[in-house]
ROMIPA-181065 format. One line per 4 residues: number of its first residue (from 1); their letters; for each residue x, y, z of C-alpha. Coordinates in nm, 2 decimals. Example, Ala and Ser with C-alpha at 12.3 -4.5 7.8 and 13.67 -1.06 7.14 Angstrom:
BEGIN
1) AS) 1.23/-0.45/0.78 ~ 1.37/-0.11/0.71
! end
This chain:
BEGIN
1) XXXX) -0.47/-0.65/3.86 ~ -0.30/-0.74/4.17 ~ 0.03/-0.48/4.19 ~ 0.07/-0.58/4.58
5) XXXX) 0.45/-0.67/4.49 ~ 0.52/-0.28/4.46 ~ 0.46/-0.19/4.83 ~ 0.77/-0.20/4.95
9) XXXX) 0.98/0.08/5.07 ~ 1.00/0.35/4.82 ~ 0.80/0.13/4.56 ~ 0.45/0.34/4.66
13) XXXX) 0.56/0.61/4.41 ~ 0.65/0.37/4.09 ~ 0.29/0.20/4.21 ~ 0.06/0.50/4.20
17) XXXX) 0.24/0.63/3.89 ~ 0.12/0.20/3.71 ~ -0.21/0.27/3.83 ~ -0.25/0.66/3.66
21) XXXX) -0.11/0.46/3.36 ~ -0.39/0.15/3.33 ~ -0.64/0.38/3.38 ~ -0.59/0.60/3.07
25) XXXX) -0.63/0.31/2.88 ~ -0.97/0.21/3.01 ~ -1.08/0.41/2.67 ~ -0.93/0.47/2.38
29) XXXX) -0.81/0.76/2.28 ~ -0.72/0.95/1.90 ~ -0.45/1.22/1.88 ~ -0.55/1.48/1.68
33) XXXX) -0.40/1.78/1.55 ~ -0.42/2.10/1.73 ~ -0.75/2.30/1.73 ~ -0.99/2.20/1.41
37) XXXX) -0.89/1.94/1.24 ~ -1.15/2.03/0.95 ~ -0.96/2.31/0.92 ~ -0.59/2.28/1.00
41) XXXX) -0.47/2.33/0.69 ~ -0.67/2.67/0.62 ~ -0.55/2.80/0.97 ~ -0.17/2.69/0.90
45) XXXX) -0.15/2.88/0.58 ~ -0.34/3.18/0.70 ~ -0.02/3.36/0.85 ~ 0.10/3.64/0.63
49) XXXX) 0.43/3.49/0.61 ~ 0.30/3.12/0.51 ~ 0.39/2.97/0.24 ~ 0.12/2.93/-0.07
53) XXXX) -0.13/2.67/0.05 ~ -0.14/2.32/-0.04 ~ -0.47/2.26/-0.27 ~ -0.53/1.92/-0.39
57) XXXX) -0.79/1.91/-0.77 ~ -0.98/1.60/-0.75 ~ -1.06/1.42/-1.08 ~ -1.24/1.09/-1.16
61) XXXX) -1.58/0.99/-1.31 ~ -1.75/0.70/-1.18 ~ -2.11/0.60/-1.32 ~ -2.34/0.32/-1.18
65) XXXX) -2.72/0.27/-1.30 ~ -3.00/0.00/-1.20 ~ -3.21/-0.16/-1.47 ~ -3.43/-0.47/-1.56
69) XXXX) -3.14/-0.68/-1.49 ~ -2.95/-0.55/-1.26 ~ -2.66/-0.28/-1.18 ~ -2.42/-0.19/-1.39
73) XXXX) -2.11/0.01/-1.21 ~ -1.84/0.16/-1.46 ~ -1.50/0.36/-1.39 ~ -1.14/0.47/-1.46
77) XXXX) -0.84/0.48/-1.33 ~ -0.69/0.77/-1.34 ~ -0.56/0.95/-1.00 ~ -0.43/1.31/-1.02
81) XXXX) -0.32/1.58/-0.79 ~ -0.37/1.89/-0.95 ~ -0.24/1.92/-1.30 ~ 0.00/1.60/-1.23
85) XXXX) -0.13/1.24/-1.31 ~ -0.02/1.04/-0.99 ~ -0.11/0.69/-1.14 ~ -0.33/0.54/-1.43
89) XXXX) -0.40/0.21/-1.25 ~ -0.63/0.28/-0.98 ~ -0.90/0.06/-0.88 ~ -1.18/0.25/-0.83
93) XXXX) -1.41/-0.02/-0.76 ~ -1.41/-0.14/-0.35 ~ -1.52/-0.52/-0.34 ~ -1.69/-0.48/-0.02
97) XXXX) -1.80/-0.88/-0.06 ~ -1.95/-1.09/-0.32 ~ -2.27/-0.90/-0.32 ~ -2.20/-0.53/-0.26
101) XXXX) -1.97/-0.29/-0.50 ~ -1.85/0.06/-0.38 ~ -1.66/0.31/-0.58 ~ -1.42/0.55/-0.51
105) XXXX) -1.43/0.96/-0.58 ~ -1.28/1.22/-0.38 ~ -1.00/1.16/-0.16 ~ -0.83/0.84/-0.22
109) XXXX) -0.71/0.75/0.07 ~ -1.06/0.79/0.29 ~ -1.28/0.62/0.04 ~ -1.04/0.33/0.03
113) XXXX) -1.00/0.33/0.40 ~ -1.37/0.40/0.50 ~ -1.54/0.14/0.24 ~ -1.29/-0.14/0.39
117) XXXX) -1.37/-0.07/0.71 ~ -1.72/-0.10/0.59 ~ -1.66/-0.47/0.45 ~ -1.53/-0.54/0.77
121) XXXX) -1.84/-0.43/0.97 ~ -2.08/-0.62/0.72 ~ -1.88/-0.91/0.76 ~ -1.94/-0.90/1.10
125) XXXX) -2.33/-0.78/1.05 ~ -2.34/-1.12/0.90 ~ -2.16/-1.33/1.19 ~ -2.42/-1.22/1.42
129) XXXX) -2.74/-1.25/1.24 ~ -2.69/-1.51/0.98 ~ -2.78/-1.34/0.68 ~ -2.60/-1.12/0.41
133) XXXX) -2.62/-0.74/0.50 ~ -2.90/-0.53/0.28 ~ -2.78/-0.25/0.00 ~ -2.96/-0.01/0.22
137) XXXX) -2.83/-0.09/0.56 ~ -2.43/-0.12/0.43 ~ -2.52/0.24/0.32 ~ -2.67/0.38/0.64
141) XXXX) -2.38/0.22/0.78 ~ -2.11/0.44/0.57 ~ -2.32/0.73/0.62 ~ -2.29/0.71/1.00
145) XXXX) -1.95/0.65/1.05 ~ -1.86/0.96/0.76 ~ -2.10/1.15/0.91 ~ -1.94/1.18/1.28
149) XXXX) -1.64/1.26/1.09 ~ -1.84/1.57/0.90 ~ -1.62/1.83/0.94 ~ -1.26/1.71/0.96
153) XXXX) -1.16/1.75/0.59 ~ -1.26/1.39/0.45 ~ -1.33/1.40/0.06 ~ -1.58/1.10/-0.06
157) XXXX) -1.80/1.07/-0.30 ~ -1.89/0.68/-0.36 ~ -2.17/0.51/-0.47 ~ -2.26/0.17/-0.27
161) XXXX) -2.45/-0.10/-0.47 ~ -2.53/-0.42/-0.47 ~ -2.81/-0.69/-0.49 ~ -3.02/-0.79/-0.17
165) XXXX) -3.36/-0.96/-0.09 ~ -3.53/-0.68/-0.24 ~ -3.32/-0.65/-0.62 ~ -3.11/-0.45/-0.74
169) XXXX) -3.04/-0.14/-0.52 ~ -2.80/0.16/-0.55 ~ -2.71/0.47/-0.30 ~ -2.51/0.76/-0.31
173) XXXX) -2.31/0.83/0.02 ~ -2.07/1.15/0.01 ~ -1.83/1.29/0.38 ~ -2.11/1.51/0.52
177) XXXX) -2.38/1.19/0.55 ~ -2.54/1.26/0.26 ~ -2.71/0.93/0.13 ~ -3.01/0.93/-0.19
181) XXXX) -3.13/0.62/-0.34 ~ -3.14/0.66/-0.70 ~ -3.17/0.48/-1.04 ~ -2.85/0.64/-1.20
185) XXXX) -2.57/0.82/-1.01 ~ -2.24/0.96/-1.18 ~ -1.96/1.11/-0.93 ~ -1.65/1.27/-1.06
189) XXXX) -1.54/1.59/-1.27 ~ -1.62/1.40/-1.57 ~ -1.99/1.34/-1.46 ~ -2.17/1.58/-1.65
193) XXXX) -2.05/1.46/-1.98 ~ -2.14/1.05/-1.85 ~ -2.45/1.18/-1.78 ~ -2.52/1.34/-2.07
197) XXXX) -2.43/1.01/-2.28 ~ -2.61/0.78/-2.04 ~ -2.95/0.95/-2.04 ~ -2.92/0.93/-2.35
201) XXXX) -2.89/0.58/-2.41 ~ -3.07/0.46/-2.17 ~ -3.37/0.21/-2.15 ~ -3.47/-0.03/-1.88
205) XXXX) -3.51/-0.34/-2.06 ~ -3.16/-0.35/-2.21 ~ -2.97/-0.67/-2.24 ~ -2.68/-0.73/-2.01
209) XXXX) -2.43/-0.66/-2.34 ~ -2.63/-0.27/-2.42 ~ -2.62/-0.23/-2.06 ~ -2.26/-0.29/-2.01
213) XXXX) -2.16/-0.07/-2.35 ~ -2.36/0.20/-2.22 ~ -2.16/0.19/-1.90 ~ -1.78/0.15/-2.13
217) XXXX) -1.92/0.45/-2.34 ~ -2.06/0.68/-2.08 ~ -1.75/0.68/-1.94 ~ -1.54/0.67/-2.25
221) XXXX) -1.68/1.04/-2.37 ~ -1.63/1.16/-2.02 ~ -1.21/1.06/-2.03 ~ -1.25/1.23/-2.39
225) XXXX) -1.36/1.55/-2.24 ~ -1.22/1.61/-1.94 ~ -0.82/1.57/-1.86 ~ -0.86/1.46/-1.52
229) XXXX) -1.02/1.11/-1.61 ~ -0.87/0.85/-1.82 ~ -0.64/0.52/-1.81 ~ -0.81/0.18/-1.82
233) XXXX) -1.25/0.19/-1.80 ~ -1.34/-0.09/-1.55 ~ -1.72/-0.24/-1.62 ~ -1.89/-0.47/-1.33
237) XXXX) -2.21/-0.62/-1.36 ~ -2.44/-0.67/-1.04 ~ -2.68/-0.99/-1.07 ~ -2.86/-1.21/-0.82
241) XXXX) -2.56/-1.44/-0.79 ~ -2.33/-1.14/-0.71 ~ -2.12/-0.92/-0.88 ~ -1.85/-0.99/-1.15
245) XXXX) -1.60/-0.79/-1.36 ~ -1.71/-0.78/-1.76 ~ -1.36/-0.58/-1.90 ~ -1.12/-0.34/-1.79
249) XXXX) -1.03/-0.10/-2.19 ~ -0.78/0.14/-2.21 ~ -0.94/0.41/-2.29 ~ -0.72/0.52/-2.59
253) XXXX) -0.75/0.13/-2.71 ~ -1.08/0.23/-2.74 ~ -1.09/0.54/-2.93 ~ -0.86/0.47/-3.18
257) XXXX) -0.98/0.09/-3.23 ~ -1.38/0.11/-3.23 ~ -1.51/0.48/-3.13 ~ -1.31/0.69/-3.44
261) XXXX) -1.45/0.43/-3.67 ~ -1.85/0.34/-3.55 ~ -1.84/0.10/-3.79 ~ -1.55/-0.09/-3.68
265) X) -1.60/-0.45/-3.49
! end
């Protein structure tokens, strides 16, 4: 840039001062708090005379599985903060495109902010090569960008699936970089008692309809059980042609209308 028009008399000053400016913006730059950030909070409240610290109880239960015809990803929508229920409408299923589903336990606000940005960088994946981004690689990619973040206090625990050249696929991705490929994943407080109802029922070569009631039930038992799940139980299906929503229950519509009574249509 060409800042010849400041060198006139008593313009040298205001010139060097431009210059010192345009260079700190030859990279960016983040502003973060003051020492650790991973652990600002803890330090903050660790003065005598601090106030009780802040502690935020997660709650959710999110369930995906892979069988003979494809993924099936169930969740609810219940978001808390302790013993307070924040909202009952929470969509904790990220459409990351028509091909890949990611869900959302933890922190709300990084697994909604991290698994957008992820869309955004398979979109581009798929600008510059011409082809739709793999299961596996969209999950390496959320790995690596938690993963330099490992220590700062994120709170994630999502499941990334979707159907590629290669099938069905489904990974497990947590905020320190943890990624497993697995057949069956559950994420939430409510997990163990999904689990228990989903190994239970499971088979590989269910039809699409027990696959998806599997899914509406796992997760039905689990917002019984534990207080921190509940509201509306969201069921996706993953196929070759991409994913698509099945229902979206409220979860006491569905106790006192079908599960009370098994014998109720």
């Amino acid at each position: 840039m060409n800042l010849d028009f400041l060198d006139d008399d008593g313009s040298q000053k205001t010139k060097t001062e431009l210059l010192g400016e345009l260079a700190s913006f030859s990279s960016p730059q983040f502003i973060l708090p003051p020492g650790n950030p991973g652990t600002f909070l803890k330090d903050a409240f660790a003065s005598p005379t601090a106030p009780p610290p802040i502690e935020f109880a997660h709650g959710t239960t999110t369930l995906a599985f892979v069988y003979q015809k494809g993924v099936v990803v169930t969740v609810d929508s219940r978001s808390t903060q302790g013993n307070y229920i924040a909202s009952g409408t929470v969509k904790k299923v990220i459409e990351i495109n028509p091909y890949l589903l990611g869900t959302m336990a933890g922190g709300a606000a990084d697994c909604s902010f991290w698994e957008r940005e992820l869309g955004r960088r398979c979109r581009l994946y798929e600008l510059r090569n011409k082809e739709r981004i793999s299961v596996a690689a969209a999950s390496k990619l959320l790995c690596n960008m938690v993963y330099a973040y490992k220590g700062y206090g994120l709170s994630m625990g999502t499941m990334v699936t979707g159907w590629d050249k290669t099938g069905p696929n489904l990974f497990y991705v947590d905020n320190d970089g943890t990624r497993l490929k697995g057949q069956r994943f559950s994420v939430g407080s409510g997990s163990t008692y999904a689990y228990g109802v989903l190994d239970q029922g499971f088979r590989w070569d269910m039809t699409v309809e027990e696959a998806c009631e599997l899914g509406r039930r796992s997760v039905y038992h689990a917002t019984h059980r534990d207080a921190y799940s509940g509201g509306v139980i969201n069921v996706y299906h993953v196929e070759a042609d991409g994913w698509r929503k099945i229902s979206a229950d409220d979860c006491n519509e569905l106790h006192y209308r079908y599960y009370v009574n098994p014998d109720a249509s």
